[in-house]
Residue, then its C-alpha position, 0 to 999 in steps of 0.5 A: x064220542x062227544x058231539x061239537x058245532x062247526x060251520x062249513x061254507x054257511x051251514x051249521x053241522x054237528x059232528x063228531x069231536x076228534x074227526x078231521x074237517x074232511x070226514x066232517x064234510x064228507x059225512x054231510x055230503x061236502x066234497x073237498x079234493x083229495x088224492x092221499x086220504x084214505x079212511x082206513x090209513x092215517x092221514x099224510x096229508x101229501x097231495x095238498x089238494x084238501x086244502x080249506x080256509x079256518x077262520x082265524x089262521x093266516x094259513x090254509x090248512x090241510x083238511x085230511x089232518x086237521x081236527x075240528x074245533x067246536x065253532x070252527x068257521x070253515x070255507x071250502x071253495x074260496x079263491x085261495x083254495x082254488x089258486x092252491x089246488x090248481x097249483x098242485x094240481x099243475x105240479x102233478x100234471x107235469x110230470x103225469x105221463x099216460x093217455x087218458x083216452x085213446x088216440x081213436x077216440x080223441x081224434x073222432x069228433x063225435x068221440x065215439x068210445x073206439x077202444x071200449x067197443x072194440x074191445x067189447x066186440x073183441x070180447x064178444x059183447x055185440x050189445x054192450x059194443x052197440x050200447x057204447x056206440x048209441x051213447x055217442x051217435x045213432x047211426x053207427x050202421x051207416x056212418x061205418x060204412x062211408x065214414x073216412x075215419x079220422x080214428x084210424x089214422x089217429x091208431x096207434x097200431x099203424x106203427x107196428x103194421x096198419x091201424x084197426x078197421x074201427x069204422x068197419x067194426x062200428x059197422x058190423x056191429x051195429x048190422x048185428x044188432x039191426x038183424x037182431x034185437x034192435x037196441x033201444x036206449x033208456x028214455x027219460x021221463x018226458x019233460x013236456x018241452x018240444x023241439x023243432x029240428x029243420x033238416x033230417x041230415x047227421x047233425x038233425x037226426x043225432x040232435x034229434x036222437x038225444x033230445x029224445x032220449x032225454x025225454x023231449x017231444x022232437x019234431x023234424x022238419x025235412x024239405x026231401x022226400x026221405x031222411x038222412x040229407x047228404x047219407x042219402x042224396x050225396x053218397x051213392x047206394x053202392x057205399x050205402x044201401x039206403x035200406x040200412x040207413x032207413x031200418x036205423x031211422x026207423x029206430x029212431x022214430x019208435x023213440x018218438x020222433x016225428x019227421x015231416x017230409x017235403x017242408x022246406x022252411x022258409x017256404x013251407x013253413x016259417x021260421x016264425x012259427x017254428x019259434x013260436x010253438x016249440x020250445x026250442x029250434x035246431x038247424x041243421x040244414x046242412x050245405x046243399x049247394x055246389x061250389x062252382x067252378x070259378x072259371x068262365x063258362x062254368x055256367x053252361x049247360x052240360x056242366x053240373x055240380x057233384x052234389x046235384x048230380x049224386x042228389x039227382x041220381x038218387x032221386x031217380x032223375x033222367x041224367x044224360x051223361x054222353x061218351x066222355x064225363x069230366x069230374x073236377x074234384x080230387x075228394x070223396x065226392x069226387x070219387x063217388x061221382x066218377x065211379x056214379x058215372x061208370x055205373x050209369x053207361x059213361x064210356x070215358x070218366x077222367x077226373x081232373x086235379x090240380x095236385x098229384x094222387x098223393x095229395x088228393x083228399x079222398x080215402x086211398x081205397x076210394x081211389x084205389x077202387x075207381x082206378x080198378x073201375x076204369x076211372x082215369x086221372x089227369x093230375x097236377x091240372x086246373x080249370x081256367x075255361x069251360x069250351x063249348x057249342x051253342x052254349x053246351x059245355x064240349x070241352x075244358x081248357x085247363x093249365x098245368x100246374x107244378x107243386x110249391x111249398x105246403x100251403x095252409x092245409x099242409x099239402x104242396x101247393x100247386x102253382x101255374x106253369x103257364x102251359x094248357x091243354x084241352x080235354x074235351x067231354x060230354x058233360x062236366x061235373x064239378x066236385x070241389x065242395x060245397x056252401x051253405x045257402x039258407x034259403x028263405x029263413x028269415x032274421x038269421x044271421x050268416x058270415x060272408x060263406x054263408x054259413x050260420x053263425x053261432x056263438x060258440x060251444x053254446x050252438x046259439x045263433x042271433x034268434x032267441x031259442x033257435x040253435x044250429x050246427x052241421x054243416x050250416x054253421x061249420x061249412x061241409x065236413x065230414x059226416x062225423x063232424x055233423x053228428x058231433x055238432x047234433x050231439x053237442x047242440x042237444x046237449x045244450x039245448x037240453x040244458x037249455x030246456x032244463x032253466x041254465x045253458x051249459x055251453x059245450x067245452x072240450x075235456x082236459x086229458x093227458x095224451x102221449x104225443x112221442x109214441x113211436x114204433x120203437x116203444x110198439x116194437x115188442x107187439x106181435x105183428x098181426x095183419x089187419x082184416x082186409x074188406x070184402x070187395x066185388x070185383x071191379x068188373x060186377x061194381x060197374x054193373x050194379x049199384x049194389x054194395x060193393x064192400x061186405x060186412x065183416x063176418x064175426x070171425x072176421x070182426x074178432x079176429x080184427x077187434x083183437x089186435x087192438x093195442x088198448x091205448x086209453x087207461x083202463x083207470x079212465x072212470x075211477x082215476x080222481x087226477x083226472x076228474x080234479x084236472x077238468x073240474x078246475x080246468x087244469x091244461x094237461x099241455x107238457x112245457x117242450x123244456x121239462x123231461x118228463x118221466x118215461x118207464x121202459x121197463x114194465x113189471x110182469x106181475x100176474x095179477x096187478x100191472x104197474x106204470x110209475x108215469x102215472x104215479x103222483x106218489x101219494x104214498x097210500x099203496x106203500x102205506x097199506x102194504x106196511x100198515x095194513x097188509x104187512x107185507x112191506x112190497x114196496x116202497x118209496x126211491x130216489x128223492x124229490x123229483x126223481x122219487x118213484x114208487x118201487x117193489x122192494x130191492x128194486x126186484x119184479x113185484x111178483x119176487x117180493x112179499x106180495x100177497x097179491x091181495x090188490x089193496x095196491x090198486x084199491x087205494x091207488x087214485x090214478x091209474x099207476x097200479x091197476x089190476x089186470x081184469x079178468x076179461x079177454x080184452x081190457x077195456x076202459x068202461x063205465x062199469x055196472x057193480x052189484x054188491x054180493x059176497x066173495x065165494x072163497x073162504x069162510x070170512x065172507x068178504x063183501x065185494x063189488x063186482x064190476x061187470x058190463x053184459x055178461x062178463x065180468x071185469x074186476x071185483x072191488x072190496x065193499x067199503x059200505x058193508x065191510x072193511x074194504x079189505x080182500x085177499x088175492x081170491x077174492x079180488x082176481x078169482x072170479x076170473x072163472x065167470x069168463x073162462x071160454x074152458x066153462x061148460x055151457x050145456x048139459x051133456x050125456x055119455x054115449x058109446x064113451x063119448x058125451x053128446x051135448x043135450x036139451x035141459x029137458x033131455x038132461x033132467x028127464x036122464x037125471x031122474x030116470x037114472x037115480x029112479x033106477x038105481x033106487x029101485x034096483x039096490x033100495x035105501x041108501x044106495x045113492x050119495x049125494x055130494x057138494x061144495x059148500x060154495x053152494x048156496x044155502x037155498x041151493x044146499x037145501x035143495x040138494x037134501x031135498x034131492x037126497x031125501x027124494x032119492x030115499x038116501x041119507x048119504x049126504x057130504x062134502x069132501x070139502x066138510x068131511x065130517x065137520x069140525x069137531x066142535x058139535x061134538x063138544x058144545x051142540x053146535x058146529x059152529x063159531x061162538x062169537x062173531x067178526x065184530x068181537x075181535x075189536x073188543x077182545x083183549x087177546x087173540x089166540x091163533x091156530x093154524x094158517x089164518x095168516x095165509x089162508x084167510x089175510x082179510x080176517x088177520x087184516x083184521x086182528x092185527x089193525x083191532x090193536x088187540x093182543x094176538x099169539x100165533x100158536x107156535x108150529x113147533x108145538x105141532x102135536x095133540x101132545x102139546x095141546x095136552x100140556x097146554x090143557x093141563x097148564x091151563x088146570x095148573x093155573x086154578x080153574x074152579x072145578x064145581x063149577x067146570x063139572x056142573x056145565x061138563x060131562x066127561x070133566x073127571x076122565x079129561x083131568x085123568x087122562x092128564x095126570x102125567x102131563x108135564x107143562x114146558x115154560x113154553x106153553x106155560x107162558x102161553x096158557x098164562x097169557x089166555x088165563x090172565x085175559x078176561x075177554x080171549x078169543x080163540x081163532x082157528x084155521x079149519x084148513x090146517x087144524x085137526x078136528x081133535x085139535x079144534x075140540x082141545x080148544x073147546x075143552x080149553x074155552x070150556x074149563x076156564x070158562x071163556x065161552x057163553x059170553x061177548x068178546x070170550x069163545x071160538x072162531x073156526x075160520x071155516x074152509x069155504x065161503x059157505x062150509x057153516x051152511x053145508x054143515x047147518x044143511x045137513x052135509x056132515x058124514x064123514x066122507x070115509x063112511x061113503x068110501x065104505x059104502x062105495x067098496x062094500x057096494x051098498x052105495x052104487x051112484x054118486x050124485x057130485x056138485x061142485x066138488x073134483x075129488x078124481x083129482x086124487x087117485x085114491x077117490x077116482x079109483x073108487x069113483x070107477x066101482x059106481x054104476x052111475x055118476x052124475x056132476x054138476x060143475x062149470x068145467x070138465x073135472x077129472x071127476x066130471x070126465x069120468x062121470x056118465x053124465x055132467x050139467x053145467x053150474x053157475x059162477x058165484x056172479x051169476x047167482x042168488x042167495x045166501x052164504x053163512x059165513x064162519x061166525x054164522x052170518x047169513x049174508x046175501x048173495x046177488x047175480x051181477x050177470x045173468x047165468x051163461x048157461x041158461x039156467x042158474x043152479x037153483x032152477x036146475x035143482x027145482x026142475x029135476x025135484x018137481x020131476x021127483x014129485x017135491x015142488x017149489x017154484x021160487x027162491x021165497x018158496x024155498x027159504x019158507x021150507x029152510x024157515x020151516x025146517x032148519x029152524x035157525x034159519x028163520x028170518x034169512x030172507x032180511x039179509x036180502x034187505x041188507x040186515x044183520x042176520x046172525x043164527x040163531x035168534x040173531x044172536x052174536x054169541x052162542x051158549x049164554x044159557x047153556x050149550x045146545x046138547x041134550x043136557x045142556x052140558x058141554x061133552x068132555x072126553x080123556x085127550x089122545x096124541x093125534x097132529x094139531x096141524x093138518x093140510x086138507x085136500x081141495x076139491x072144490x072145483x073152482x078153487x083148484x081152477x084158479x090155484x091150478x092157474x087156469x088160462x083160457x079168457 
């Protein structure tokens, strides 16, 4: 294609003639938005996000469909872009209905992930669970025990029955990973920049975490004797064991963190110098002072703040607290210092507030808790006078007050009644809040509390490089509060530190603020785990802990009732990210109905929610275009258009294939797949590029995984087409199944007992040894799945060649094709690649159904292509089709010169009549110059194939580009089985086994017990041993069984149908402990043949499958065809031993044939297996 200059936004590009001005950008890394592009779909141009200005046109115009012009001036981000991109963008915002993130999540200030670690949790990935947490705070140990937990009273499943205890699970959580691996996170490099933090309390410790993290020297100032600030010396040890509190600042002080105790600022060291020898300042010294009680007397002794009185208390102080303690407050602190005063001897403790119970501020169980201590209340009552003797507090005088209307904060206000009365008490202790006082640091400025003022997102305060946040800036909040100040101060500061200040700014998301318990009506009720507690009468003996940890049944039985709120499309969904890059508000006009569906489709595999739906048209268009199915389509007009399956029908009662391109091209989350893990969560998933374990196409996938689960599989778009069918994007679903064997296992006395590795592959050898040495050459077979890989398949006829048998098959192989018989090889003559360039395509079989992507694939090539009629489904027929094709003049010196057998071919058809029917079709292949025969190895007789070899053969249409066959090979990797050496026909081992010469069975992979015919002769074995990933009937019938790995949990390679050797990669590592490669290498060192890594075995397959030289370049992305990397085979003769293709006289067997299944993961997912 003819190359052209364009300019876009000042640079000079050369590009191809006949692209639009967005592949043209988007080639040379240029982002323009867009919603409805797709590369492999025409453009529609329906979202007008891509619009751009073209020097020259008055108008803007549509980059997705606009070609460029040699000197186009084009400008990308101009003013008008913007205001036009803006202006659809609030077009398509209005009547977007979902939830971007969960209500948990938007209502934590830290906005700590809730529903991704809960579900982890659910899923049973603590570390994952932790990861998810440590990203947003680093003390979820001892936040989740004292949190109040604004997230739980933003859950929505409290209108079914109670909200999730997502602050417990925090807490479990992260006790799990303190007891085991103690997570650290990834450091970045270090930046040679220092940061002095001035206090140790939540918002210090979080900014300090961060700024760690990414990769600054921190230094804390602490003026206590020990980390934590409020955690420690405001929240008693019986809601917080400080020894959990120290093990997490212990982690945080392996990152690198300095902490300097007992050094007050301003006092102990100036601010001054702070500023002077680091590169940045953050305060966080919290507030520390005790409000007092605003009434005269509040200054005698025997009355004492909550905050001091706690700070006192954990500091191990002398307190006396006498026979009768008043406590003036009605929040947390409040509570903690009634329930610190039960515990330290106090006869009597009675709070008093000016409310009623209802309106207190404190978390319902603290109070209900106290109550169980013996605490009492005396409400709707207010301090106006501290009594006393000689100057020592002895009583409180207070009013009684009634409720008005609701004041500011939306509870009832109290209002004087005019009415006293008198209480008397040894000591009163006020907790009504408390204030910032910022000592001695100097030249920093306050507000009238006394609180730091900043400027805003950007944490600055009136000092150049000194930063804040905390309580010192926000007043006292909760402890949450402050960790959101930490980390939103460190992420300023860091890019601060990094040469530009990039002010913190809340994300734009869609939010549903009209769920009621109607739209939860059809959930399951599902009682919400209750804590653990002590009894009230061991509480007030001890400061112990009083509320257990969850244990892990508990944990996952309170993690699955989470109701997945957020939208799983979260991190792939481009609306969103175009809203808060242009700072669209999400915010509905009150006057404008927005959509609302009730009714949701119940499709197995793809789950679909027209609210989000911004109709760019690309899953109607694929379905029609691409995949031919034509599911669904477009309804209503204008605003009332929706996306629908066909006739208005459930998606899974239409044509859908289920092959997911639906959700592939979907930009938000209105057509997503259902992931194949137990709990579906919205993550920022891992991918590894590796190679679909189904068919013979070898498509490549992308498998998105976090931990060791799986969660969905997306087509490669940089390796391939971007294309997959139903198997290759919802079955690896089997990575995750709880039904999955995990250890080896032994039959004794007819029940098997799990075993060691050790155990399991010293059984192995000695029972095969045995057998060898009783019954000789021979009398053990081996049998796999060619799902195998090629390393695994090469050591699976090591094992074969150790056990002295030349039994090797498949099941699945049977034999092979037919086509080795005929040219050498068995094996595709072309490539894929050729079918672009082919002139015609001739059928065989079910490619259509059993392999989508390779039709996908000739019907958008724009080539001729003829499905061989079912109708003319016998050998018969062929024959016709053969003796036509010889009708039509083929030039027979020259067929009998490169054939053997060429004479009895033609005589075994002299008699043959040509109907018009296969007339027509012979005339179509022989007219064509470059034809290429394509055949379902599934449905398609092993006679029929070698028909078309002869047919390729006689006409000449082979040796040659775009000209020859494509067998479309039943498994991912059948053509290495076949090149491995696995080709008996398995009929000569089902003889073997009935004569008794064959008296073990070595099974990988396949199930054939799931037939009777194969399991009745399974029963005349003296030993049988499987390796599959689940209890087959074949496995439950064997002596003993070891686990295999999923196609996500291995290395290698697979060749696929056209002979590409393609690598495959581990996303997860193997959930038995050992990958399939490890297991064959250990039990062949056992049987004296060593290797010890994959590179050792791929040596030998160089070595002795000698078209296999150079396969290890496919791990490096290379193109690696067999053999020489050659795409076309027989271009100097065919790979017999005269170099001649073998030609016999043509016989009456079926064309069309349905072959058994038996490898054993396919069965599981055609069987529908459900045990996530």
């Amino acid at each position: 294609m003819s190359k052209i200059s364009i300019n876009i936004n000042g640079r000079e590009l050369v590009v191809s003639a006949g692209q639009t001005i967005l592949q043209a950008a988007a080639e040379h890394g240029i982002e323009i938005p867009h919603l409805c592009h797709d590369e492999r779909i025409q453009p529609y141009g329906a979202c007008g996000l891509c619009v751009v200005e073209v020097e020259g046109s008055p108008k803007l115009v549509r980059s997705c469909a606009t070609s460029v012009q040699n000197g186009q001036v084009i400008r990308t981000d101009t003013s008008r872009t913007v205001v036009a991109r803006k202006t659809a963008l609030q077009l398509l915002a209005s009547d977007h209905r979902g939830d971007c993130r969960p209500p948990c999540m938007l209502a934590c200030p830290a906005q700590t992930d809730c529903q991704g670690y809960v579900g982890l949790i659910a899923n049973g990935q603590y570390e994952e669970a932790l990861k998810l947490i440590k990203d947003k705070m680093p003390i979820p140990a001892s936040i989740g025990k004292i949190c109040p937990h604004p997230c739980e009273t933003a859950c929505r499943r409290e209108l079914v029955e109670e909200p999730i205890s997502i602050a417990q699970l925090k807490s479990f959580v992260a006790e799990v990973d303190l007891n085991g691996n103690q997570y650290q996170p990834p450091m970045k490099p270090a930046t040679g920049k220092k940061v002095a933090v001035v206090g140790a309390g939540p918002a210090g410790l979080t900014a300090a975490y961060f700024l760690a993290r990414d990769g600054h020297k921190v230094v804390i100032y602490e003026a206590m004797p020990h980390p934590g600030g409020m955690l420690r010396y405001g929240i008693p040890q019986y809601r917080l064991d400080k020894a959990l509190l120290d093990a997490e600042v212990a982690l945080m002080t392996k990152m690198g963190i300095e902490i300097i105790y007992n050094t007050k600022i301003g006092d102990d060291v100036s601010l001054d110098y702070l500023h002077d020898n680091y590169d940045a300042v953050f305060l966080g010294i919290g507030s520390w002072q005790s409000q007092g009680l605003r009434c005269k007397g509040e200054d005698m002794e025997g009355v004492l703040g909550g905050i001091d009185f706690l700070r006192e208390v954990t500091m191990n102080s002398n307190i006396t607290l006498g026979g009768k303690v008043l406590v003036v407050g009605g929040g947390n602190t409040a509570m903690d210092v009634a329930r610190t005063s039960k515990r330290l001897g106090a006869e009597e403790v009675t709070i008093i507030y000016r409310r009623t119970i209802d309106e207190m501020p404190a978390e319902k169980i603290e109070i209900h808790e106290a109550q169980e201590e013996g605490v009492k209340f005396q409400l709707l009552v207010a301090p106006v006078e501290v009594l006393g003797e000689n100057g020592h507090a002895k009583a409180l005088k207070c009013e009684i007050m009634r409720l008005g209307e609701p004041d500011a904060s939306g509870r009832r206000k109290p209002e004087p009644t005019g009415e006293t009365v008198v209480y008397e008490a040894d000591r009163i202790i006020a907790a009504i809040g408390q204030k910032t006082v910022i000592g001695n640091i100097k030249d920093i400025a306050t507000d009238k509390s006394g609180n730091i003022i900043v400027n805003g997102g950007a944490f600055t305060t009136n000092r150049d490089k000194v930063f804040a946040g905390g309580d010192a800036v926000t007043g006292p909040k909760i402890a949450i509060d402050a960790i959101a100040q930490g980390k939103n101060a460190a992420q300023v500061i860091d890019s601060y530190l990094n040469g530009c200040l990039v002010p913190h700014a809340d994300s734009q998301y869609f939010t549903q603020k009209d769920i009621t318990a109607a739209d939860l009506a059809d959930r399951a009720k599902a009682p919400r785990v209750s804590l653990t507690v002590e009894d009230a009468e061991v509480r007030n003996k001890s400061f112990m802990q009083v509320a257990k940890t969850f244990t892990e049944e508990e944990a996952l039985r309170e993690s699955k009732r989470c109701l997945e709120c957020g939208c799983r499309d979260y991190f792939e969904c481009q609306l969103i990210k175009y809203i808060q890059d242009y700072d669209v508000s999400t915010e509905k006009d009150s006057q404008v109905e927005c959509h609302k569906t009730t009714e949701f489709d119940n499709h197995p595999f793809i789950e679909r929610n027209p609210d989000k739906c911004v109709l760019c048209g690309l899953c109607v268009r694929v379905c029609d275009e691409v995949v031919g199915a034509t599911a669904i389509g477009l309804v209503g007009r204008g605003f009332d258009s929706v996306i629908m399956p066909e006739f208005k029908l459930p998606l899974s009662e239409t044509a859908c294939i289920s092959c997911g391109q639906c959700v592939d091209v979907c930009p938000t989350g209105a057509c997503m797949e259902k992931q194949v893990s137990y709990k579906q969560i919205p993550a920022n998933m891992d991918s590894m590029a590796s190679v679909c374990g189904y068919c013979g196409v070898g498509c490549n996938v992308n498998i998105e995984y976090k931990g060791d689960v799986v969660f969905r599989v997306t087509p490669d778009r940089v390796n391939d087409d971007g294309w997959l069918c139903q198997r290759g994007k919802f079955g690896l679903g089997h990575a995750n199944d709880k039904a999955r064997l995990t250890a080896p296992v032994i039959k004794r006395n007819g029940q098997f007992v799990k075993v060691d590795w050790n155990e399991a592959n010293l059984e192995v050898v000695k029972r095969l040894q045995a057998v060898v040495a009783a019954y000789g050459k021979d009398s053990i077979g081996v049998v796999v799945s060619p799902r195998l890989t090629n390393e695994e398949l090469f050591l699976a006829g090591k094992l074969a060649d150790a056990v002295n048998t030349t039994i090797k098959t498949s099941y699945s192989v049977d034999g092979g094709s037919g086509l080795g018989s005929v040219l050498g090889y068995d094996a595709s003559t072309n490539s894929f690649a050729e079918l672009d360039n082919s002139d015609f395509v001739l059928t065989l079989g079910k490619v259509k159904e059993n392999h989508p992507v390779l039709d996908f694939k000739i019907r958008l090539s724009g080539v001729c292509s003829v499905a061989w009629p079912q109708s003319l489904a016998n050998t018969a027929d062929m024959k016709v089709f053969l003796k036509a094709l010889l009708n039509l003049g083929v030039d027979e010196n020259k067929v009998a010169e490169k054939t053997e057998g060429f004479a009895e071919l033609k005589a075994s058809l002299a008699d043959v009549k040509v109907s018009e029917e296969i007339q027509a079709l012979a005339q179509k292949y022989a007219k064509a110059a470059k034809p290429l025969i394509v055949i379902d190895e599934d449905t398609v007789s092993a006679e029929a194939v070698k028909l078309m070899a002869y047919a390729a053969v006689i006409t000449g249409k082979i040796g040659a580009a775009y000209r020859g066959i494509i067998l479309v090979r039943t498994k991912n990797n059948t053509q290495g089985a076949v090149d491995m050496g696995f080709v008996m026909p398995v009929s000569a081992v089902a003889q073997g086994i009935e004569s008794g010469k064959i008296k073990a069975l070595v099974v990988i992979g396949e199930d054939p017990a799931a037939y009777p015919q194969e399991s009745a002769l399974l029963q005349k074995l003296s030993f049988l041993v499987v390796y599959d990933m689940f209890m087959t009937k074949t496995a439950t019938a064997a002596d003993m069984v070891v686990p295999l790995v999923s196609s996500a949990e291995v290395n290698g390679t697979y060749t696929r149908s056209d002979r590409r050797i393609q690598a495959v990669r581990a996303a997860i590592q193997p959930k038995t402990g050992k990958a399939t490669l490890q297991i064959l290498i250990e039990t062949l060192k056992s049987l004296g043949i060593k290797y010890d890594t994959i590179a050792d075995v791929r040596a030998a397959i160089a070595s002795e499958v000698s078209n296999y030289a150079g396969m290890d370049a496919a791990d490096f992305g290379t193109t690696v065809y067999w053999p020489n990397n050659k795409n076309v085979l027989y271009t100097d003769g065919f790979a017999t031993e005269g170099q001649k293709a073998i030609l016999a006289a043509v016989g009456d067997v079926p064309v069309f044939v349905e072959k058994k299944k038996y490898d054993s993961v396919e069965m599981n997912f055609v069987n529908g297996r459900q045990s996530l």
